[in-house]
N, C-alpha and C positions, 0 to 999 in steps of 0.2 A: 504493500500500500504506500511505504512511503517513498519507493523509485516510483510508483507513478506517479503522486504527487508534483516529487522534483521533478520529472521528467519535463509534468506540464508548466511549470514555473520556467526550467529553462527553453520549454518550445515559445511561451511567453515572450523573456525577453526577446528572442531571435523575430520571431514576428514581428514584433513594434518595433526593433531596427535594422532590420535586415539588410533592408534596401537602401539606406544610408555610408552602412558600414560598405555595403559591394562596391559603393561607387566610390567610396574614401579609398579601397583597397583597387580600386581599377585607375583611378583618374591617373596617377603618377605614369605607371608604365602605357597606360595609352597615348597620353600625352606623347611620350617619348617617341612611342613606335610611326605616330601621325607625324612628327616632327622630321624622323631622322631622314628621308629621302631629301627633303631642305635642305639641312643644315649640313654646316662642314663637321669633320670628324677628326676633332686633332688629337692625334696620337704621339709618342715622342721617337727621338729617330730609334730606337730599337725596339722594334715591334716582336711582341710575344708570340708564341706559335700558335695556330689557331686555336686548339686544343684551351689552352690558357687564358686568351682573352673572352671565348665561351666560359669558362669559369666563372671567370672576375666579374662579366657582368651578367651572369646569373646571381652572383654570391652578391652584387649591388645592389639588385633589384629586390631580392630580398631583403634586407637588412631596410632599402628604403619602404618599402612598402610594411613593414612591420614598427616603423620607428613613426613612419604617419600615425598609422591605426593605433601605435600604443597613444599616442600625444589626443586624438580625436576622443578614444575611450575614456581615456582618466579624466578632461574635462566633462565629458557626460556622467561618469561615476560622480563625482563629489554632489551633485544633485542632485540624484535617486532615491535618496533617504526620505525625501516629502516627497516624492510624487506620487504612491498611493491615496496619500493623504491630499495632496491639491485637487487630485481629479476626482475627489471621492470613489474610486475603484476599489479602494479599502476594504468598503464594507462588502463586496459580493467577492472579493478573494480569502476574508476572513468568514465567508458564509460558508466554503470548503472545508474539510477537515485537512487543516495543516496550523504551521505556526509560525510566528513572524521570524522566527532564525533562519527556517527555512527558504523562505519569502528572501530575506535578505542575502543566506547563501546564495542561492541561486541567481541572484543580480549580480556579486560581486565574479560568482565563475563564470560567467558567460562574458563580462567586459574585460574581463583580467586573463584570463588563462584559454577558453574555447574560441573565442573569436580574435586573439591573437595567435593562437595554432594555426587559424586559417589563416591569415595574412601571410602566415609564412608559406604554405602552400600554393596561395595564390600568387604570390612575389616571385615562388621561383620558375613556375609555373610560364607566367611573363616574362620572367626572364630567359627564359629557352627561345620565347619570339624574339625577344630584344638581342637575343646572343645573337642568331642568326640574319638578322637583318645588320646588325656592327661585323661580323665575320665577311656580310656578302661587301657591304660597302668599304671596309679596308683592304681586304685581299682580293675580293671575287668570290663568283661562283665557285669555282675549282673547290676553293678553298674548304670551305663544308664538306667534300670528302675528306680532307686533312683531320676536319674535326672529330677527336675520339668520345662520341657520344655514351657507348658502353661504358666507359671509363667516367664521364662526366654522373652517369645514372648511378654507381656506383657510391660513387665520393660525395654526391648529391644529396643522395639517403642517408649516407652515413653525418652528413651535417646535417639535417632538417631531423633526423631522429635526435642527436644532439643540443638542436635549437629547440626542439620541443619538449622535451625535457628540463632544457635550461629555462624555456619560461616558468614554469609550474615554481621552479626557485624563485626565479625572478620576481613574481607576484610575492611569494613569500617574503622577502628580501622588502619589496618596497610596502607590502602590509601596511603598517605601521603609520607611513603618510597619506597611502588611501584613504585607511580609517579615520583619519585626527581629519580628515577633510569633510568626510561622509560624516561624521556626529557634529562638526561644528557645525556643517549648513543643515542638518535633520536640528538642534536646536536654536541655533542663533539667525536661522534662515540666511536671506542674499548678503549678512554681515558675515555670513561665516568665513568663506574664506580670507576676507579680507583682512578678518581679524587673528587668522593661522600666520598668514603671510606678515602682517602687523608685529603679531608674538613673536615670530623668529627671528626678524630682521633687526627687530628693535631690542629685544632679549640678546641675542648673538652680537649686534656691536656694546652693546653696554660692557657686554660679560670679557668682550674682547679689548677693547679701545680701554676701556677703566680701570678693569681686574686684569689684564694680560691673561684670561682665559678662553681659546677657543674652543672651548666644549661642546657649543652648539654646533660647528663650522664643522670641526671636528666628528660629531656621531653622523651627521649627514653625508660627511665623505664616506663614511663608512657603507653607511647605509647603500648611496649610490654605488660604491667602487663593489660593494660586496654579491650587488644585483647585475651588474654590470659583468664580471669575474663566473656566474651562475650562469648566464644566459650564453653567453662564450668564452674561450679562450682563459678557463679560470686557471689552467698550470701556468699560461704566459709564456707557452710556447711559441707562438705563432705570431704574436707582438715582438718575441725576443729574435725571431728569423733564424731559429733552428730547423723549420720543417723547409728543407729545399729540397726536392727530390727533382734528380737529372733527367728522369726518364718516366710515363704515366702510369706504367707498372708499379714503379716504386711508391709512387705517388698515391697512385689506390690501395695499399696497403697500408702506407706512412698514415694515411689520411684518417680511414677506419680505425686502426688502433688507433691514435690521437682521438679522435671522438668520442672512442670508451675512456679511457686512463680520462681524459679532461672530465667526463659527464662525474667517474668517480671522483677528481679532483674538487668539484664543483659540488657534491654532494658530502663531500669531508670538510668544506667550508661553512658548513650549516651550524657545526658543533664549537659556533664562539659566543659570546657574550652579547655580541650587536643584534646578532640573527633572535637569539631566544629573546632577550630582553622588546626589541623592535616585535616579536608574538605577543609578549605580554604586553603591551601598549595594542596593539590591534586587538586583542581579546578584549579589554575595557575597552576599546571606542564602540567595539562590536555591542558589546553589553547595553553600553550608553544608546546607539541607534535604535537596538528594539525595545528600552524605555522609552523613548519617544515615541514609538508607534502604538505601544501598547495605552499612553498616555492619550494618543490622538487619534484610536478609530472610535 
């Protein structure tokens, strides 16, 4: 009874945004694709083998298509907390047998973690057209037989099974801000965030500029670097330019391992003081949101 419940909660939100989110998650790489037979293509004088510039701007288009959606979703989250309550729909979702945890789980998985899975699928997705369309206009036609597609499917999988994995941290990891955003505007309504943004800025220079303490500055790098480190590249391998591999053999191999050893590295990063402590702050804000509803149907 209660996966069907949630189920309908998460068919819910999908419904009321569906078609927002498709086009937030289309407009980027369409644009591009409309764009590219225009426009010039500068590349630098050492151009990668075809094989490789298919990569890179698969692995672009991704990453941008996922960094919109996440930016689109979080300002829609912090004002969800009233909306059953504005549009009086409260009361015929509480006429269901369920409960406002649920209600509110269910909002925070579908904007945080399910609908950025897709983004990434849909990113890379596009980016296989975009790879193709920069491969014909740099090199030619020819060229796309050069390109080791089998090899690309490969390494492809093995980073989107990694990127999706790292989101689920990632939400986790940024928790903490979600929530202080969702409870301030579920009670202090349209002053909420102003007044998060308000507290820190003006909290964090006091405590820095006065006391020489950047504590606030401080748990937020954290916070960010820790989310950031979860979602990819958490050993710092691949920012450090250890993974060269000469040949695309190697490369599909190098790539897969790296993707497990990082997802474990990235999941041994969980077990510090920022990550738990930043749960138990999202736990109480979590708390705080469904006194407010329970307050307001």
């Amino acid at each position: 009874m209660f996966s069907t419940r949630f189920k309908t909660l998460l068919q819910r939100e999908w419904m009321q945004h569906h078609f927002g989110w498709l086009v937030v998650m289309l407009a980027f790489p369409l644009i591009i694709l409309i764009a590219m037979p225009f426009g010039p293509l500068h590349l630098d004088d050492h151009v990668p083998p075809p094989t490789m510039l298919a990569a890179a701007v698969i692995g672009i288009s991704t990453i941008a298509v996922f960094g919109i959606t996440f930016l689109v979703t979080s300002f829609q989250l912090s004002g969800l907390a009233r909306r059953d309550t504005q549009d009086r729909t409260i009361e015929f979702w509480m006429s269901l047998p369920g409960s406002h945890s649920e209600s509110i789980l269910a909002t925070l998985l579908m904007h945080t973690v399910f609908v950025l899975v897709l983004a990434l699928g849909i990113g890379a997705a596009m980016g296989v057209l975009l790879s193709i369309g920069v491969v014909i206009k740099a090199m030619g036609f020819g060229a796309l037989m050069d390109v080791s597609w089998w090899a690309l499917l490969v390494a492809g999988a093995a980073g989107l099974a990694r990127m999706a994995f790292g989101t689920l941290l990632f939400t986790l990891w940024l928790a903490p801000l979600f929530m202080v955003l969702m409870a301030a505007n579920a009670w202090l309504k349209r002053w909420g965030t102003p007044a998060v943004i308000a507290a820190v800025v003006i909290g964090g220079n006091v405590l820095d500029k006065l006391y020489g303490n950047p504590i606030v500055w401080n748990l937020l790098h954290a916070q960010f670097d820790g989310a950031g480190r979860a979602l990819m590249d958490a050993s710092n391998q691949m920012r450090g330019g250890s993974i060269a591999p000469e040949s695309m053999p190697q490369f599909i191999s190098q790539f897969a391992g790296w993707a497990l050893n990082d997802a474990g590295a990235a999941l041994a990063q969980t077990a510090s003081l920022h990550f738990v402590g930043g749960l138990v702050i999202a736990a109480a804000c979590f708390g705080l949101v469904i006194l407010y509803r329970r307050q307001n149907h």
